[in-house]
C-alpha positions, 0 to 999 in steps of 0.5 A, a space after each residue: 520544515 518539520 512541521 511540514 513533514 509531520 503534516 505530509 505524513 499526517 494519518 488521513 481520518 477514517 472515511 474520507 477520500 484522498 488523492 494518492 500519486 504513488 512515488 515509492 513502495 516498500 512491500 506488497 502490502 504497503 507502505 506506499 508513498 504519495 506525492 500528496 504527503 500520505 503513507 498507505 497501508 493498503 487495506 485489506 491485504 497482508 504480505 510477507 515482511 520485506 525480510 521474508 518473514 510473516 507477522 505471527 497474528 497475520 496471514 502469511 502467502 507463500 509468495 516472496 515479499 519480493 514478488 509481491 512488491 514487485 506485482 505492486 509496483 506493476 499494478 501502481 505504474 513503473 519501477 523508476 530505480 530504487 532509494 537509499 533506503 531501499 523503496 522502490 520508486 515508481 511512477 503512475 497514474 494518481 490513485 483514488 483512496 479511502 482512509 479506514 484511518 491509522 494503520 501502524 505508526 504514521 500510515 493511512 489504513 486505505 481501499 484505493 483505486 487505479 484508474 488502469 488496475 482497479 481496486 489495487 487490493 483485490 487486484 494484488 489478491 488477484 496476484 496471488 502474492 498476498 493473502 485477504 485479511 478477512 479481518 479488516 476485508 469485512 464487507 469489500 467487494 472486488 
């Protein structure tokens, strides 16, 4: 059993191509959890910490990181309640992602698409909850 949940929560390599079917969300910016086993940072994009707070080597909105998972969760599909640990459950359209590989920890750095909302990071851009992190935004093209 906890070799399974080791694998399921395995860093997709850079590069490749994955299918993610969101299930729960945590902040504006990640991570958001598949069906599929992967963890998602969405790439590209920096938000508020869920506490309110901004990482001192990111850039910093001035939306809530309540505002900015809610628009997420908007964007992934339905909120469907909330877990014990406080994610945001939600139901949607499976996503097509692009590994940019280890985010922190366990999470797949990603570019992922909807077939309803697009790019989900230039879309969260598009909200104006989160900001671009010209860092890792490099070259993508909305």
């Amino acid at each position: 059993m906890l070799i399974l949940a080791a694998l399921a929560a395995a860093v997709i390599p850079a590069g490749q191509t994955f299918t993610c079917t969101p299930t729960r969300v945590w902040d504006g910016d990640g991570p958001v959890w598949c069906k599929e086993g992967p963890r998602i940072r969405l790439a590209g994009i920096a938000a508020r910490e869920s506490d309110g707070t901004c990482r001192s080597n990111q850039p910093c909105p001035r939306a809530t990181a309540e505002q900015a998972r809610q628009a997420l969760v908007r964007l992934l599909g339905t909120a469907t309640g909330k877990s014990k640990q406080g994610h945001v459950l939600v139901r949607g359209p499976a996503l097509r992602c692009t590994s940019t590989g280890r985010a922190i920890g366990s999470r797949t750095g990603a570019w992922c698409v909807s077939p309803v909302a697009g790019d989900i990071s230039c879309a969260m851009v598009d909200t104006g909850t989160v900001l671009q992190w010209r860092r890792y935004w490099k070259r993508h093209r909305c």
